[in-house]
CHARMM internal coordinates of N, CA and C (Angstrom, degrees):
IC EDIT
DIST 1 N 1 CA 1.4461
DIST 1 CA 1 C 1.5237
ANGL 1 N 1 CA 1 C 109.33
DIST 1 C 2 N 0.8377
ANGL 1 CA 1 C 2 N 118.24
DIHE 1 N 1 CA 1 C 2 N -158.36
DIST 2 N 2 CA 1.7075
ANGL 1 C 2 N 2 CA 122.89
DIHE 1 CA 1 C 2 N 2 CA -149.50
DIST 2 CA 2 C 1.7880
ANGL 2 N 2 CA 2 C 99.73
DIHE 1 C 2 N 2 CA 2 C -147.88
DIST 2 C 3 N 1.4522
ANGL 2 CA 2 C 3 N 91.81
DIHE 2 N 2 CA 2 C 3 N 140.84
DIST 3 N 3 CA 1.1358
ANGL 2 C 3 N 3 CA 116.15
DIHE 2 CA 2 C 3 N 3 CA -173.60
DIST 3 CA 3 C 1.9667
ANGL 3 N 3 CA 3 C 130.73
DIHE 2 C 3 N 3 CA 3 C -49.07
DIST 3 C 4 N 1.5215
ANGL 3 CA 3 C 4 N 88.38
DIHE 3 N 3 CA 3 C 4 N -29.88
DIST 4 N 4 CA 1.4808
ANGL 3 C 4 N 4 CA 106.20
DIHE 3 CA 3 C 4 N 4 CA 135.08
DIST 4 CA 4 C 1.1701
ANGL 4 N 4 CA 4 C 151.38
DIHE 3 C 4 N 4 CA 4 C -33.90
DIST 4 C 5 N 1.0920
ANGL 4 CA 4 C 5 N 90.15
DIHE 4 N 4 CA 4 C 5 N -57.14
DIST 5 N 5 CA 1.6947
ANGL 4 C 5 N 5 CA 105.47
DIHE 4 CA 4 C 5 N 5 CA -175.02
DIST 5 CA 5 C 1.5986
ANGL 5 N 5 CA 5 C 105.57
DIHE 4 C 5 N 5 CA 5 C -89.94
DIST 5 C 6 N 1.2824
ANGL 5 CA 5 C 6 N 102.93
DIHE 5 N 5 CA 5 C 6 N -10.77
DIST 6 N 6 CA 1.9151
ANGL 5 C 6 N 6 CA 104.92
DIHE 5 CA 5 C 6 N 6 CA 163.45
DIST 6 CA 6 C 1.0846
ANGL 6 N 6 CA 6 C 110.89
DIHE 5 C 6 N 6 CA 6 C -64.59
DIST 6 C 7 N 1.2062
ANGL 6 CA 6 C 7 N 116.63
DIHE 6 N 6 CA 6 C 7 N -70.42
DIST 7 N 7 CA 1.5919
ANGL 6 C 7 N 7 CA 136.17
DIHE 6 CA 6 C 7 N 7 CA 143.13
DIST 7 CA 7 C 1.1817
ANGL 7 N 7 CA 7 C 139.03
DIHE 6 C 7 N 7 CA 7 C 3.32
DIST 7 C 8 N 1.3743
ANGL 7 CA 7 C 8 N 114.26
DIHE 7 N 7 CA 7 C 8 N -38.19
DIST 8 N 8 CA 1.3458
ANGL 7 C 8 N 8 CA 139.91
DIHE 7 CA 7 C 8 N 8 CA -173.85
DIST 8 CA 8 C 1.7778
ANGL 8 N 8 CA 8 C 91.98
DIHE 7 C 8 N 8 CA 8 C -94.89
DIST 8 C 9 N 1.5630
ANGL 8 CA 8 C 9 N 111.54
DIHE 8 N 8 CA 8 C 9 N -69.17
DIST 9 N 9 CA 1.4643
ANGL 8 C 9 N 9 CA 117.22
DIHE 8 CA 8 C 9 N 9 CA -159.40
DIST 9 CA 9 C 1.8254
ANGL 9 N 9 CA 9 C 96.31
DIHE 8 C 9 N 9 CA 9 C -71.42
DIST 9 C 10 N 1.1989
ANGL 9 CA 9 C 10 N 126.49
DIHE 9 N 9 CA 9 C 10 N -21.05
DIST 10 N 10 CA 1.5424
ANGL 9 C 10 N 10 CA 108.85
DIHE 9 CA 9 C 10 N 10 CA 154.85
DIST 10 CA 10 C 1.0485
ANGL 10 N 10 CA 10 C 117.53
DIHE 9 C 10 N 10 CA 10 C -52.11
DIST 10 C 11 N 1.1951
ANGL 10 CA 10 C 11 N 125.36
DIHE 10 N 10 CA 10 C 11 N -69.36
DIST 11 N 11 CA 1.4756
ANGL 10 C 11 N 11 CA 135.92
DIHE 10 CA 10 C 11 N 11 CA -146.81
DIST 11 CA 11 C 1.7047
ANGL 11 N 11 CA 11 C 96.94
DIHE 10 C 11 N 11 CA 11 C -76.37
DIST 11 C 12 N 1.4722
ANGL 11 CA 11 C 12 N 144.21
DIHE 11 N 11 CA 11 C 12 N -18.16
DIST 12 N 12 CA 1.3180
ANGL 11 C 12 N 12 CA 144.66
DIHE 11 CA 11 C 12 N 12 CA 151.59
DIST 12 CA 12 C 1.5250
ANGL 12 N 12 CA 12 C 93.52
DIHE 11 C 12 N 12 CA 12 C -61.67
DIST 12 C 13 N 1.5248
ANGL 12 CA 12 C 13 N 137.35
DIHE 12 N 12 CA 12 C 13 N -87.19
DIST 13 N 13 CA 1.2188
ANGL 12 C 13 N 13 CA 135.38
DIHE 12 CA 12 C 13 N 13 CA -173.04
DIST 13 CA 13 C 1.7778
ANGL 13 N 13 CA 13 C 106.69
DIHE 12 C 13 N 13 CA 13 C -18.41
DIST 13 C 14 N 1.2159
ANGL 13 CA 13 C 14 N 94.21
DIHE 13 N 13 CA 13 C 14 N -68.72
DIST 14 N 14 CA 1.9826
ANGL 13 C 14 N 14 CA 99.43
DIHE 13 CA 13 C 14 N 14 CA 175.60
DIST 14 CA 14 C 1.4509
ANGL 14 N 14 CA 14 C 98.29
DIHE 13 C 14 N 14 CA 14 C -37.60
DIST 14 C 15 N 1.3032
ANGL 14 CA 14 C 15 N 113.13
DIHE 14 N 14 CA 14 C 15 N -85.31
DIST 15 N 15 CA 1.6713
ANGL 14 C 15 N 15 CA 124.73
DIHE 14 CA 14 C 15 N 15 CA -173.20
DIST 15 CA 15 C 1.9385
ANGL 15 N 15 CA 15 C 131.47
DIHE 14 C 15 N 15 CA 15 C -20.20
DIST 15 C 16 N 1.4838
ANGL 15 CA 15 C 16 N 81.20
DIHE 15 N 15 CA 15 C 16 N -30.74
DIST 16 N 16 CA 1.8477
ANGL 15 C 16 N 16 CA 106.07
DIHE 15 CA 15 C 16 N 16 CA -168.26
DIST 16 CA 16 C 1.6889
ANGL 16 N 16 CA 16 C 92.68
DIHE 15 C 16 N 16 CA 16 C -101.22
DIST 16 C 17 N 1.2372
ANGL 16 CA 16 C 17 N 128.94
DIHE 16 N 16 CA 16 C 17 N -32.17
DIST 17 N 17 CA 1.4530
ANGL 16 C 17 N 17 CA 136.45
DIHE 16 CA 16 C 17 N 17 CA 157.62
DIST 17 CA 17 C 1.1111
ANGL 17 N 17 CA 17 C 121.41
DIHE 16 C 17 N 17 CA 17 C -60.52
DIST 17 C 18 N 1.1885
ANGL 17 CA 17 C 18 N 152.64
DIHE 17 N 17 CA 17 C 18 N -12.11
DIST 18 N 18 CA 1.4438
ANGL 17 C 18 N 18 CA 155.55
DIHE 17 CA 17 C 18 N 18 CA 156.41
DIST 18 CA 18 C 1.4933
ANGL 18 N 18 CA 18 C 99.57
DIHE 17 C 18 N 18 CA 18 C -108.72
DIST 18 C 19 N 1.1499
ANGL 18 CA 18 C 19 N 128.19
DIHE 18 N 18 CA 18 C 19 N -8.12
DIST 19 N 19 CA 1.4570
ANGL 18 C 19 N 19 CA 121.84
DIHE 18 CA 18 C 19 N 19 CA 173.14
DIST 19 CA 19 C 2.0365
ANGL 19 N 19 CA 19 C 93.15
DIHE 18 C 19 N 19 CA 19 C -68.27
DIST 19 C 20 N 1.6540
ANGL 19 CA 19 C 20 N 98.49
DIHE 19 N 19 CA 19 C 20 N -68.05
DIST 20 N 20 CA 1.3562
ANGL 19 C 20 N 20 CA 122.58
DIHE 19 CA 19 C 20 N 20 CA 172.15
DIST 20 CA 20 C 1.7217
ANGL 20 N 20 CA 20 C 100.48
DIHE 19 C 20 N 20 CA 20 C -16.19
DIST 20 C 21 N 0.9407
ANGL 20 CA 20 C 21 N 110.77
DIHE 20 N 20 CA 20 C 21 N -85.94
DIST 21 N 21 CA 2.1400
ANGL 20 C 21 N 21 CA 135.26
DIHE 20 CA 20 C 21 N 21 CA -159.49
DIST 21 CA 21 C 1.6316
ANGL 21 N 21 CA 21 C 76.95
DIHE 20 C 21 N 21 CA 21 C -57.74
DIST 21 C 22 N 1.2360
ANGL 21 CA 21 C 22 N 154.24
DIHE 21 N 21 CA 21 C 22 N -36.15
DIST 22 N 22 CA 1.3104
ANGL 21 C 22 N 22 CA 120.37
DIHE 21 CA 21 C 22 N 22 CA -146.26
DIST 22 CA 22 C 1.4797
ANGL 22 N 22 CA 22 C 84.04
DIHE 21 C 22 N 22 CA 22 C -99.94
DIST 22 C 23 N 1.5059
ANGL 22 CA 22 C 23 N 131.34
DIHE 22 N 22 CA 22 C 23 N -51.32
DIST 23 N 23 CA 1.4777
ANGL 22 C 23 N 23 CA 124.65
DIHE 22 CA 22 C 23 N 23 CA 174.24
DIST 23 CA 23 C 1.3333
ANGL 23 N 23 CA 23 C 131.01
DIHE 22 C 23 N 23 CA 23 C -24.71
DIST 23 C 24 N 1.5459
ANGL 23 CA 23 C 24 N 103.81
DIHE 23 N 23 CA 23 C 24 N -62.64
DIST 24 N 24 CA 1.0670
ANGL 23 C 24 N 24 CA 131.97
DIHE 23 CA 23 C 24 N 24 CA 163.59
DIST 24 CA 24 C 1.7224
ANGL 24 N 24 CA 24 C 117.25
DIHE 23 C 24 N 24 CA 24 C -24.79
DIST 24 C 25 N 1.8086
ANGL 24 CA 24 C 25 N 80.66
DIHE 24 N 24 CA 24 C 25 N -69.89
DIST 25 N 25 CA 1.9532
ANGL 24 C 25 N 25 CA 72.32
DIHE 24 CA 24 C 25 N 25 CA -177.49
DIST 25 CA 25 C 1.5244
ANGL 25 N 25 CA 25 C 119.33
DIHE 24 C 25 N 25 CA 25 C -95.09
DIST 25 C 26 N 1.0244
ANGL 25 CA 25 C 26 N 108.55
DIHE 25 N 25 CA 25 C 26 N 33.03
DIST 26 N 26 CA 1.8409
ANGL 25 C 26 N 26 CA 115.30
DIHE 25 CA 25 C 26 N 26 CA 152.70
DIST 26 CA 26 C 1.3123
ANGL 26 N 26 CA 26 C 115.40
DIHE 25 C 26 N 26 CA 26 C -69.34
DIST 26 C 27 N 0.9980
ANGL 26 CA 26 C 27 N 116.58
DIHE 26 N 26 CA 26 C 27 N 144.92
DIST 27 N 27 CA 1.2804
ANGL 26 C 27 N 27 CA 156.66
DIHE 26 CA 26 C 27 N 27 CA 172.53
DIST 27 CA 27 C 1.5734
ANGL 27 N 27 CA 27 C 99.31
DIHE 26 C 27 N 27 CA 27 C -38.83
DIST 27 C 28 N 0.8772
ANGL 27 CA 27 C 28 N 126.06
DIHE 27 N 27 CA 27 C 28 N -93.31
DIST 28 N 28 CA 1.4410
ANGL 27 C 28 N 28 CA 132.07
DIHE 27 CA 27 C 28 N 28 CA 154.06
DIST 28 CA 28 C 1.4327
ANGL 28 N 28 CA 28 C 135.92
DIHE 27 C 28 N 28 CA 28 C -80.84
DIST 28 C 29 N 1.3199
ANGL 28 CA 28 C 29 N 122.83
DIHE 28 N 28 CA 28 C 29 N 57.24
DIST 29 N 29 CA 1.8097
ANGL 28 C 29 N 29 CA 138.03
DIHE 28 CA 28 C 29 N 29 CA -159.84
DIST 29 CA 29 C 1.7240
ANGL 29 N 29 CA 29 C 94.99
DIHE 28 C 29 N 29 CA 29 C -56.64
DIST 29 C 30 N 1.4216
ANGL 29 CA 29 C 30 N 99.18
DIHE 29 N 29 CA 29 C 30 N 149.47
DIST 30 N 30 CA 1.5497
ANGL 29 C 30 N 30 CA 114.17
DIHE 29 CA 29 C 30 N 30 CA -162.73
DIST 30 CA 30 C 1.7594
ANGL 30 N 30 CA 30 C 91.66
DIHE 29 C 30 N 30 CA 30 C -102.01
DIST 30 C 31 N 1.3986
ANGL 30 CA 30 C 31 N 100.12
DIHE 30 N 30 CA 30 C 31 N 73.94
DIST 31 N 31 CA 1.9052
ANGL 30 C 31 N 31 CA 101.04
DIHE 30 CA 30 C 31 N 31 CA 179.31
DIST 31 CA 31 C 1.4293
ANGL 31 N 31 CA 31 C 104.36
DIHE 30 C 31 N 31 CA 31 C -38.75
DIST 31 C 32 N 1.3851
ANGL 31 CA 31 C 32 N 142.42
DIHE 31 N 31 CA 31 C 32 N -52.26
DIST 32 N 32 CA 1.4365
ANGL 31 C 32 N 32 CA 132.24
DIHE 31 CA 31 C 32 N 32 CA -174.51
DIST 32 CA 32 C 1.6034
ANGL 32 N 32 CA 32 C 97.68
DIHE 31 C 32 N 32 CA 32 C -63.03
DIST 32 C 33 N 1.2373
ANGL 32 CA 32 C 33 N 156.68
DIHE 32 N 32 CA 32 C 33 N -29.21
DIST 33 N 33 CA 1.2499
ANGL 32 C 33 N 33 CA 138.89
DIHE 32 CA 32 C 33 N 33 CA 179.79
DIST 33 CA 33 C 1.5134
ANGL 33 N 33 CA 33 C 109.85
DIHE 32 C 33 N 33 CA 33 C -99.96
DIST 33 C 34 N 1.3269
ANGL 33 CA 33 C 34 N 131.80
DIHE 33 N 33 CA 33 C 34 N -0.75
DIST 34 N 34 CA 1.2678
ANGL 33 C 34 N 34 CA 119.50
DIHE 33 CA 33 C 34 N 34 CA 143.56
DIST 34 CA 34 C 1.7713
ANGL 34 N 34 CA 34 C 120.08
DIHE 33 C 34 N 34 CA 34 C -89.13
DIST 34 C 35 N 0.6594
ANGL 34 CA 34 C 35 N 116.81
DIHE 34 N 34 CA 34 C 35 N 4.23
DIST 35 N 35 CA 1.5648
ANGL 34 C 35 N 35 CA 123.00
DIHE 34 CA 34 C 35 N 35 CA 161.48
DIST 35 CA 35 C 1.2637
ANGL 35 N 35 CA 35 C 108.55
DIHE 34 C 35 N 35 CA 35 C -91.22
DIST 35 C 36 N 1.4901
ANGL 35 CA 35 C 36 N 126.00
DIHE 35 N 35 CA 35 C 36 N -35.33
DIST 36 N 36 CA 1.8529
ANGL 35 C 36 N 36 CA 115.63
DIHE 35 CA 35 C 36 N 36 CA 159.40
DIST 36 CA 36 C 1.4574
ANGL 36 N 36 CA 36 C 115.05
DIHE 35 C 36 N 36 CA 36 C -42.35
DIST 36 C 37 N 1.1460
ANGL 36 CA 36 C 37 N 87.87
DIHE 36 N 36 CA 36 C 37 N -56.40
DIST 37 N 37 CA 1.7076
ANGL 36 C 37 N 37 CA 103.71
DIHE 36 CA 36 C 37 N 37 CA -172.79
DIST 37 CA 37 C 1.4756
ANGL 37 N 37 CA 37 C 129.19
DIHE 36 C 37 N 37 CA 37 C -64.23
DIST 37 C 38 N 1.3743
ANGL 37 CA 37 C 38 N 98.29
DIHE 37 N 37 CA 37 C 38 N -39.18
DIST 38 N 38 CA 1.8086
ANGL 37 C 38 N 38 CA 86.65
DIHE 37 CA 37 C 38 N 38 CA 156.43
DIST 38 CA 38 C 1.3778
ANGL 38 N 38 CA 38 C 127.23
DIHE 37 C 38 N 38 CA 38 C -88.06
DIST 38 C 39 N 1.5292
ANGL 38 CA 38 C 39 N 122.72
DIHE 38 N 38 CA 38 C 39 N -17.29
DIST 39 N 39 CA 0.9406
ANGL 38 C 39 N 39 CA 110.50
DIHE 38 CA 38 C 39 N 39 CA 164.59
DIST 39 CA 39 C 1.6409
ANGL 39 N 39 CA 39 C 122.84
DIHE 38 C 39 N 39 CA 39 C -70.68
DIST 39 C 40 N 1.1606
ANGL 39 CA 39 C 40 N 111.62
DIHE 39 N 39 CA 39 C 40 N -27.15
DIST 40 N 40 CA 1.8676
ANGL 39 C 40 N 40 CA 118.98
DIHE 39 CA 39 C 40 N 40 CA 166.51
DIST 40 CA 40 C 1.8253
ANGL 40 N 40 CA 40 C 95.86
DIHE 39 C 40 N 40 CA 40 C -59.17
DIST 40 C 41 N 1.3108
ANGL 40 CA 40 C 41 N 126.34
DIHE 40 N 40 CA 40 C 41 N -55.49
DIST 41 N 41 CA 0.9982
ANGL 40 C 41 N 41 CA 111.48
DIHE 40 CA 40 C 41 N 41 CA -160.41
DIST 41 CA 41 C 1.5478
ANGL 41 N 41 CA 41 C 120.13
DIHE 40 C 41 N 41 CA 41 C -89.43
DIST 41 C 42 N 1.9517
ANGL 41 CA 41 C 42 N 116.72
DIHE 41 N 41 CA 41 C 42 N 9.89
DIST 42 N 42 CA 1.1712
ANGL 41 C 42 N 42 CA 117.98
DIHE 41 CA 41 C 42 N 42 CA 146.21
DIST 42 CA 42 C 1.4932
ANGL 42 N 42 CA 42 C 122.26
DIHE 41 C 42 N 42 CA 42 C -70.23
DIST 42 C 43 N 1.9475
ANGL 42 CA 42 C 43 N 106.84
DIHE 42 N 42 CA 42 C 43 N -44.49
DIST 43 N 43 CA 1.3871
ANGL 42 C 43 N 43 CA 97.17
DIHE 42 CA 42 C 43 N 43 CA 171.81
DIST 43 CA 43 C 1.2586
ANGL 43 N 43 CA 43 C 133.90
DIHE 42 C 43 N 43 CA 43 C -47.77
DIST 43 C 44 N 1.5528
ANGL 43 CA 43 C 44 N 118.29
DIHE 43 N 43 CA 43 C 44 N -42.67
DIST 44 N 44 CA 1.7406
ANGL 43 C 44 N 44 CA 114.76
DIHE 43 CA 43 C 44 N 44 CA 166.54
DIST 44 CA 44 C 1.4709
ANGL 44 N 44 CA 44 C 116.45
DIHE 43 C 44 N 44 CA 44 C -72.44
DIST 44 C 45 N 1.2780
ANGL 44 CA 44 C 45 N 110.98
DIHE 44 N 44 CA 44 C 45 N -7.04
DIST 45 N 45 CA 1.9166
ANGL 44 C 45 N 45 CA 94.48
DIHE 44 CA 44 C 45 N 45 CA 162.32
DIST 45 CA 45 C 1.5584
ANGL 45 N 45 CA 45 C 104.65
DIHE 44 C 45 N 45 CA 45 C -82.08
DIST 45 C 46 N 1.0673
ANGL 45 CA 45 C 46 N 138.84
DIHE 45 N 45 CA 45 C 46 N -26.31
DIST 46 N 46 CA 1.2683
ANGL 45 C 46 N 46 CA 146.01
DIHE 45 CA 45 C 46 N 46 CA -174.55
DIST 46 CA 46 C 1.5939
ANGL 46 N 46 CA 46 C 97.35
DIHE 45 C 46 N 46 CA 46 C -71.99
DIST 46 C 47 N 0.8632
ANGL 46 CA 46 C 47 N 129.40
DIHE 46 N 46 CA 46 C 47 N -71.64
DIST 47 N 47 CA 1.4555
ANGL 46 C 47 N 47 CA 134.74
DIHE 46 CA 46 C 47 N 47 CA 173.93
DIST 47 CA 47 C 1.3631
ANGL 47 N 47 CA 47 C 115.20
DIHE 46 C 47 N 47 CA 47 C -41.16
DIST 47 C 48 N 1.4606
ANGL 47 CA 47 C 48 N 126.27
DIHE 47 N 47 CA 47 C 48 N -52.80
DIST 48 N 48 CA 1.2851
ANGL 47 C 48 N 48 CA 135.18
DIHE 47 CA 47 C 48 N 48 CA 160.90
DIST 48 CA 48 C 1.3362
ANGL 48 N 48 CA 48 C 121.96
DIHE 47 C 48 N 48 CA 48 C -43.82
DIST 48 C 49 N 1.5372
ANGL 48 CA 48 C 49 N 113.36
DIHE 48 N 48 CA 48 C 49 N -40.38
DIST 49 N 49 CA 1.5011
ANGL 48 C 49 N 49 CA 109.53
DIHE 48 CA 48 C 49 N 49 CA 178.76
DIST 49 CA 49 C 1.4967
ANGL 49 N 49 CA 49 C 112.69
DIHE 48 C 49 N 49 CA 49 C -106.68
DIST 49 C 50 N 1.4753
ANGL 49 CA 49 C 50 N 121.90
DIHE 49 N 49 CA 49 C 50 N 14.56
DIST 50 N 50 CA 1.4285
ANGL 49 C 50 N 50 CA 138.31
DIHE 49 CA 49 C 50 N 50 CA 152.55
DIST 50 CA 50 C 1.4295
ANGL 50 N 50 CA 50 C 107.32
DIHE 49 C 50 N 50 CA 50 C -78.39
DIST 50 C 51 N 1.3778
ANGL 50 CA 50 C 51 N 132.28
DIHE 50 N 50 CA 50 C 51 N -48.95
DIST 51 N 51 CA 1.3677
ANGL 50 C 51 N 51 CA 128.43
DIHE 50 CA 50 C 51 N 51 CA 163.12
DIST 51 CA 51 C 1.0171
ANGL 51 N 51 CA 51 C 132.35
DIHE 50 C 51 N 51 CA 51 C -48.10
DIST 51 C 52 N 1.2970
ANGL 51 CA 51 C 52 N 108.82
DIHE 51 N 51 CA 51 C 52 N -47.67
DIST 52 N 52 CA 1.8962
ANGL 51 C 52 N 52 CA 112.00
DIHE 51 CA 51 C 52 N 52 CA -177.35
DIST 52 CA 52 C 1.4470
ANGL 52 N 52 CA 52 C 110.29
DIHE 51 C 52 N 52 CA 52 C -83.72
DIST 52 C 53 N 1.9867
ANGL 52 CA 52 C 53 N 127.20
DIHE 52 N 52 CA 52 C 53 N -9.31
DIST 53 N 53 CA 1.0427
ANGL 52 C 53 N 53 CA 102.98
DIHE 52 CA 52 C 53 N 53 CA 161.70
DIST 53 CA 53 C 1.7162
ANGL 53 N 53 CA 53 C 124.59
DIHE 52 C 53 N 53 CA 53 C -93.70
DIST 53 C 54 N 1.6015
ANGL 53 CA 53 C 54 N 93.45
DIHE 53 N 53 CA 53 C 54 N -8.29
DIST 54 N 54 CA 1.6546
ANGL 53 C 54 N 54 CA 105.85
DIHE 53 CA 53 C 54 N 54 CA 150.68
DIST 54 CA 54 C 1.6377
ANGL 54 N 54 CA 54 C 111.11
DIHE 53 C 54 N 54 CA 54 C -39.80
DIST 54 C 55 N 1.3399
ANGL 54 CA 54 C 55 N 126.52
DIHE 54 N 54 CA 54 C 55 N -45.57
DIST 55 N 55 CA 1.1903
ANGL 54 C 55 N 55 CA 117.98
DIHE 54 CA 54 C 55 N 55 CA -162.82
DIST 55 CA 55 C 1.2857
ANGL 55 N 55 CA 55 C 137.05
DIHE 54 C 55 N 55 CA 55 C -73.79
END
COOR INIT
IC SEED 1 N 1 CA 1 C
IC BUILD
């Protein structure tokens, strides 16, 4: 894949990471929707480090 699409699945990883920190510091954080979220944001590290050994 293309250097792009690294690019792309960072900048979601980033995106789902400030999704994360803002949950988090609520008042009442929705534990079942931060467990979406890191598990989404293990899948794009997985993907991320499937790419770069693509490279």
């Amino acid at each position: 894949m293309s250097e792009n699409h690294l690019s792309a699945l960072r900048l979601k990883h980033a995106e789902l990471e400030a999704l994360l920190e803002k949950e988090e510091t609520r008042p009442f954080p929705d534990d079942d929707l931060i467990h979406r979220i890191k598990k989404q944001k293990l899948q794009l590290k997985d993907a991320m480090a499937q790419e770069l050994a693509s490279v």
